[in-house]
C-alpha positions as MATLAB code, in Angstrom:
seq = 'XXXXXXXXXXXXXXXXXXXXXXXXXXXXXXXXXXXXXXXXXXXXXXXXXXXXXXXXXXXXXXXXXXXXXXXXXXXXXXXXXXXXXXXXXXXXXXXXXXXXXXXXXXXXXXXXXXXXXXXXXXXXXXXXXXXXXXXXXXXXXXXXXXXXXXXXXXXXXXXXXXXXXXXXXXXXXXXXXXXXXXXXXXXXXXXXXXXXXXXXXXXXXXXXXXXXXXXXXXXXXXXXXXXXXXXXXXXXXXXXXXXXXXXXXXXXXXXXXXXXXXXXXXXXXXXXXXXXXXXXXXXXXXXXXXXXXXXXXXXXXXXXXXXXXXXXXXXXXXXXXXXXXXXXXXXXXXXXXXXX';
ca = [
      74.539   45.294  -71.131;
      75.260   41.491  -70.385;
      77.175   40.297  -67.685;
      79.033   36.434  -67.063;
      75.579   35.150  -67.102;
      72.361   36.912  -68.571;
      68.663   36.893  -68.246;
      68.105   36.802  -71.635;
      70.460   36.323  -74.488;
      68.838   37.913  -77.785;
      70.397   35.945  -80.767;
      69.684   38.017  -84.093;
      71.303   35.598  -87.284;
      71.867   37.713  -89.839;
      72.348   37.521  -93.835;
      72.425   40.537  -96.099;
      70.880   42.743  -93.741;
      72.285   45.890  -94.388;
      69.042   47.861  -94.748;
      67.506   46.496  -92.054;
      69.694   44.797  -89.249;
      70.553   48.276  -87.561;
      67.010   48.920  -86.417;
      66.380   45.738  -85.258;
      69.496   45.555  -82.898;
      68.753   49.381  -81.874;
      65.711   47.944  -80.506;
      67.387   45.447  -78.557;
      69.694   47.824  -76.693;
      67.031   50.635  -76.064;
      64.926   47.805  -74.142;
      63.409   48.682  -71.188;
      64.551   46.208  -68.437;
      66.434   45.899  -65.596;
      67.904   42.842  -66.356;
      71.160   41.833  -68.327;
      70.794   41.477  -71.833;
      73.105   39.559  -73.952;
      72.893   40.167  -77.829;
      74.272   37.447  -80.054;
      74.998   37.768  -83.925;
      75.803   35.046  -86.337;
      76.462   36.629  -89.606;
      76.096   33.976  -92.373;
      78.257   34.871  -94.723;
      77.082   38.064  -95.894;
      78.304   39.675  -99.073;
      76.874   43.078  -98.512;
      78.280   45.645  -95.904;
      75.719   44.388  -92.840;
      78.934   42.921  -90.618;
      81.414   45.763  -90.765;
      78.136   47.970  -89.603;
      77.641   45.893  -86.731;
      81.082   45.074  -85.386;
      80.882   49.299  -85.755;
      78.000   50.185  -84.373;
      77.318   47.916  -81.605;
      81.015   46.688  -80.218;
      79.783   45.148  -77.537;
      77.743   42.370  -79.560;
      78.887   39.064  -79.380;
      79.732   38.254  -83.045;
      79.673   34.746  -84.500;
      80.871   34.610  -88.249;
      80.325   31.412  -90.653;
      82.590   31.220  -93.853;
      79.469   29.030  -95.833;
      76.097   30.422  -95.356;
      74.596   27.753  -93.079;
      71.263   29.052  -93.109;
      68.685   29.649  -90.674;
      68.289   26.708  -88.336;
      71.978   26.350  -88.320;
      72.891   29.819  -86.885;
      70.026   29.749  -84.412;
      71.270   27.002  -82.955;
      75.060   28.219  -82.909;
      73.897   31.208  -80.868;
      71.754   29.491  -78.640;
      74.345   27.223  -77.695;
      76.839   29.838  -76.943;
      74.269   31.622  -75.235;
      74.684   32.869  -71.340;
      70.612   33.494  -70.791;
      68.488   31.801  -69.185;
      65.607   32.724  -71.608;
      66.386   32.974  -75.073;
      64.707   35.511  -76.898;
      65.020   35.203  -81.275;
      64.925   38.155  -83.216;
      64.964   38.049  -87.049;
      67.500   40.677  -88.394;
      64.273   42.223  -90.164;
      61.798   42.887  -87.110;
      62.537   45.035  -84.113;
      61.012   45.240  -80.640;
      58.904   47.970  -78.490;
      60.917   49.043  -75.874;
      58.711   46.824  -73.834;
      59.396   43.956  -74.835;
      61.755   41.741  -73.090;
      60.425   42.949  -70.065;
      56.772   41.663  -70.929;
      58.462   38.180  -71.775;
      59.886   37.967  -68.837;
      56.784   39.098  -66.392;
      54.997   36.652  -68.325;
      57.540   33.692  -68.050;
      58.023   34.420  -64.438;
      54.500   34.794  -63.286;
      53.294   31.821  -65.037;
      53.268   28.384  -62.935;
      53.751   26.559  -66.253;
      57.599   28.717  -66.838;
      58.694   26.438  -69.906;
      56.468   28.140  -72.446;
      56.958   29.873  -75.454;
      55.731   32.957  -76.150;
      55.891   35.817  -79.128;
      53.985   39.132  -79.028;
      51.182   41.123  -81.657;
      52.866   41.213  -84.966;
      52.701   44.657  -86.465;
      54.236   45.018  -90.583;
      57.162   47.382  -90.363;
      55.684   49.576  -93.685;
      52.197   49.480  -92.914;
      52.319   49.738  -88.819;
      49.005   46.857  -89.710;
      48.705   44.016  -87.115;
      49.657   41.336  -88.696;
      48.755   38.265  -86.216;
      48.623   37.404  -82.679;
      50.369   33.868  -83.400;
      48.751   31.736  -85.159;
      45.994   28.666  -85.342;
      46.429   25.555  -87.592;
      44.235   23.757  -89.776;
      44.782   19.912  -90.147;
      46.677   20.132  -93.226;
      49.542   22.226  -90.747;
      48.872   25.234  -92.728;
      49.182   28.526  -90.472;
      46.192   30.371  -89.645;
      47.092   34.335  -88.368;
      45.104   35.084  -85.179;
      44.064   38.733  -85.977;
      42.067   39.528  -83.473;
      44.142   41.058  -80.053;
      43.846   39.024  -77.749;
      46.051   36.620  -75.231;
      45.516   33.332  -75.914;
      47.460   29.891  -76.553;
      48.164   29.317  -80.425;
      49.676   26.536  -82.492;
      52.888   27.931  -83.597;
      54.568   31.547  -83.576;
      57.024   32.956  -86.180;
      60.756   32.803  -85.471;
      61.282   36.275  -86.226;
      60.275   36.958  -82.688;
      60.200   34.384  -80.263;
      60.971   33.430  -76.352;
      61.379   30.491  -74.690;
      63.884   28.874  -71.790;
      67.053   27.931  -72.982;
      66.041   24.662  -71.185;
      63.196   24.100  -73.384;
      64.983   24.575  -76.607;
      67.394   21.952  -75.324;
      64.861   19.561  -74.603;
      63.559   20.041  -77.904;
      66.859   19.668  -79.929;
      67.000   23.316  -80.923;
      65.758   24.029  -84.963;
      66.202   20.967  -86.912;
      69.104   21.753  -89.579;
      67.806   19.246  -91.675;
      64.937   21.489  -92.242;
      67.196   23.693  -94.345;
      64.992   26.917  -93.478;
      60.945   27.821  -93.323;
      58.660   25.614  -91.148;
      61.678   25.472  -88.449;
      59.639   27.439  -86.084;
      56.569   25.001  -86.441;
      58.703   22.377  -85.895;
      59.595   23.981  -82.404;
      56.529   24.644  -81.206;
      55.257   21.225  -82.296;
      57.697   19.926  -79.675;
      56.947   21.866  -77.204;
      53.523   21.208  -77.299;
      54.280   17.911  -77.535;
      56.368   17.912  -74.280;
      53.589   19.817  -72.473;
      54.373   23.246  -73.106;
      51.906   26.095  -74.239;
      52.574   28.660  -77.216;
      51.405   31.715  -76.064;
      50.854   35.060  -77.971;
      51.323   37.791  -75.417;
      49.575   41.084  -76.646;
      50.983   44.037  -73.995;
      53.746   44.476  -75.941;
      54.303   44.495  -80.418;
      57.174   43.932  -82.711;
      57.452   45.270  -86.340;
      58.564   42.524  -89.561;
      59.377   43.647  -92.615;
      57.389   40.289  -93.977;
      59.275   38.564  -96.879;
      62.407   40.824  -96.434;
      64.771   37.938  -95.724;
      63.296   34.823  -98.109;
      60.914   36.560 -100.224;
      57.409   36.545 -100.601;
      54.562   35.612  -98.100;
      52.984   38.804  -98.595;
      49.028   39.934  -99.005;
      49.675   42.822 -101.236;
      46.535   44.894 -102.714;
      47.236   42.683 -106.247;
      46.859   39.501 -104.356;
      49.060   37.186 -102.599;
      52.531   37.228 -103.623;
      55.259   33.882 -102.953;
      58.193   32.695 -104.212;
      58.834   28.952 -105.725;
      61.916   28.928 -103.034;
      59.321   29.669 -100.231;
      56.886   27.328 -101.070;
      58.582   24.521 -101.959;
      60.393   24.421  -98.820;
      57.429   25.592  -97.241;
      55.357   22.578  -98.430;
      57.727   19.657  -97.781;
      58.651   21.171  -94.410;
      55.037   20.964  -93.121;
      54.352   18.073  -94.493;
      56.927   16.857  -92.142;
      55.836   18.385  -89.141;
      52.494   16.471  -90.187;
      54.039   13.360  -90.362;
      56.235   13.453  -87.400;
      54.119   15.425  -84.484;
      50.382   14.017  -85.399;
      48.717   11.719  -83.148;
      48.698    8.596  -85.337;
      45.028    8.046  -85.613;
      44.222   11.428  -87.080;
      47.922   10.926  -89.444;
      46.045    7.694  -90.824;
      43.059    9.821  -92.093;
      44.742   13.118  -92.749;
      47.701   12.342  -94.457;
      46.259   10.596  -97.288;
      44.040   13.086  -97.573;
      46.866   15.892  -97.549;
      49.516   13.902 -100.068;
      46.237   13.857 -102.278;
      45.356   17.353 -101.744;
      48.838   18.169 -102.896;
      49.101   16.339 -105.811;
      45.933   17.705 -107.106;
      46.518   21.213 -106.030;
      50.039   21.242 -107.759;
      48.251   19.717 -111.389;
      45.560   22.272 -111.055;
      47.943   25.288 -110.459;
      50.126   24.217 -112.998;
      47.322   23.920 -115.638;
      45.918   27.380 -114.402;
      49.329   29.061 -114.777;
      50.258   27.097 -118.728;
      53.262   26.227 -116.333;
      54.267   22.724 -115.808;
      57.186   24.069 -113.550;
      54.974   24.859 -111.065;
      54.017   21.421 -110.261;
      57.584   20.182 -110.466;
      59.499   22.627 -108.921;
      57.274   22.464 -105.708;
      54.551   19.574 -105.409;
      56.916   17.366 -107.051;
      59.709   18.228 -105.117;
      58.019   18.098 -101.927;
      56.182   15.052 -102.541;
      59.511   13.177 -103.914;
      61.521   14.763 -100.254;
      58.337   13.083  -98.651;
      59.081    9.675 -100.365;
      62.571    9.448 -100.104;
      63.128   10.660  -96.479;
      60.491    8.265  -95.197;
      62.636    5.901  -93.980;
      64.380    8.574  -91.349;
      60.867   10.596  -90.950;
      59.821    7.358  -89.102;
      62.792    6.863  -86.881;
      62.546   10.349  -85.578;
      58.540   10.080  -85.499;
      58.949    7.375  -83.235;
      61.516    8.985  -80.858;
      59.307   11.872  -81.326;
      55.875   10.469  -80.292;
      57.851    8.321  -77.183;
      58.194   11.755  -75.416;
      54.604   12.757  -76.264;
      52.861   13.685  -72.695;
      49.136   15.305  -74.308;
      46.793   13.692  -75.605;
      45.017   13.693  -78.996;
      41.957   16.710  -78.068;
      44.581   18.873  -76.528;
      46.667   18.284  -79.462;
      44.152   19.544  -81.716;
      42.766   22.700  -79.427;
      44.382   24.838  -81.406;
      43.638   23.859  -84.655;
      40.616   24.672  -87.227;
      39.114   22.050  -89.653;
      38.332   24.169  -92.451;
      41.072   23.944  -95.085;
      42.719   27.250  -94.864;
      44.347   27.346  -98.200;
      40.386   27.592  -99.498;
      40.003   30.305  -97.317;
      42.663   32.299  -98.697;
      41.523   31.314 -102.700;
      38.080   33.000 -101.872;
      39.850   35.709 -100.596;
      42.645   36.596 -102.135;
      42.722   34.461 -105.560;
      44.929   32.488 -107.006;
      48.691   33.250 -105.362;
      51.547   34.864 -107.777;
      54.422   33.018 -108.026;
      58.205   34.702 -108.741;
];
């Protein structure tokens, strides 16, 4: 499937995944393309039965195993840099790919003047078979905003469960940041490459399936509501907070941010009063608020070596975003979220 060097290298990390992790790297191997494929592993420590059932079923994986679990970020970037490819092509361990679907990356990455994009394709939830997004928009407090409606266009940020990009690109860019922990890592990627001139791209010829929430936990509409975990959104709300911080122009980060560190605070007191829960507030406004505060110091060193590289300017920063706070959106919609 992969020879001394690859087209693509597919890196899948992988934690607990026995339910799941044999479909998606099934779909992998029964892709349709002429290329070479290379399909990388890291297993992060499992404790369930996932890594004996891929070293069996698919021998001719590369296999990287960590003793701690390291966590997302981490064993994206371990795989990436013992990657072969010359695209790179990640693949959660809980999604899997049409049969099309390397080879509509890679018409699209090699027809396209602009080759240092990134792209991901329609998202489709693996229970359901309901399209899910088409990437997805921003609004100007960096909260995600699914595209649902088919078609090929340029987005803000796509989910790392199924993404491509040039290995080149990711270098550039510094890979995940580790410091991230895990959730917001693919924002922060796509951030960059904007940033650096690149376009994120939602290419709809071709699907993947997601079991949504499988891995971390909530981020689910169910037909109660919307469902989340405190793990998901705490981490959730400091990390976009600093993708704010570090990848907004700074004249729009002078108005917004305020306006977001307020929003927070507010939003946090109000939940917590709704819910007769002060842990609410504490265990994720207060803890991403506090990360905000004491990390601000090192956010503005790597803002500044950040914003240095910057090559677009403020309105093409902001084409793909929407104004209208989308959290508001959601509480019309959906209620108020349950947490767990």
């Amino acid at each position: 499937m992969a020879s001394s060097a690859s087209v693509v290298s597919v890196c899948v990390a992988n934690f607990n995944g026995a339910e799941v992790v044999v479909a998606a790297l099934e779909s992998i191997y029964a892709q349709q393309f002429e290329g070479d494929i290379e399909l990388i592993v890291h297993d992060d420590a499992s404790t369930d039965n996932s890594l004996a059932t891929i070293r069996n079923r698919f021998p001719k994986a590369i296999v990287i195993t960590s003793e701690d679990n390291v966590g997302f970020c981490c064993a994206n970037n371990r795989m990436v840099a013992r990657a072969t490819g010359e695209y790179i092509l990640l693949v959660n361990n809980d999604a899997w790919l049409a049969e099309s679907a390397v080879a509509t990356f890679h018409q699209a990455a090699t027809e396209n003047t602009h080759s240092s994009d990134i792209y991901t394709l329609a998202q489709y939830d693996a229970t359901s078979n309901e399209l899910l997004d088409c990437g997805m928009l921003m609004d100007v407090f960096a909260n995600p905003v699914a595209v649902k409606d088919k078609v090929q266009q340029p987005v803000a940020m796509v989910m790392g469960a199924c993404l491509w990009l040039r290995k080149e690109l990711w270098q550039q860019c510094g890979g995940f940041p580790e410091w991230f922990g895990s959730m917001a890592e693919d924002m922060y990627l796509c951030h960059y490459a904007r940033l650096l001139g690149s376009e994120v791209i939602a290419l709809t010829d071709s699907r993947y399936y997601h079991h949504v929430g499988h891995s971390f936990g909530g981020g689910k509409v169910l037909s109660t509501g919307l469902a989340t975990t405190f793990k998901r959104r705490r981490l959730s709300e400091r990390n976009k907070l600093y993708v704010m911080f570090l990848f907004y122009p700074l004249p729009s980060l002078l108005v917004l941010l305020p306006l977001h560190l307020l929003g927070l605070l507010l939003e946090g007191v109000l939940l917590a009063l709704v819910k007769r829960d002060f842990g609410v507030f504490s265990r994720i406004y207060a803890y991403a608020l506090g990360a905000f505060v004491c990390n601000f110091a090192d956010l503005c060193r790597r803002r500044r070596a950040i914003q240095a590289r910057r090559t677009i300017g403020t309105r093409k920063y902001f084409s793909v975003y929407r104004w209208f706070p989308h959290k508001i959106s959601m509480l019309i919609k959906h209620g108020i979220p349950k947490l767990h």
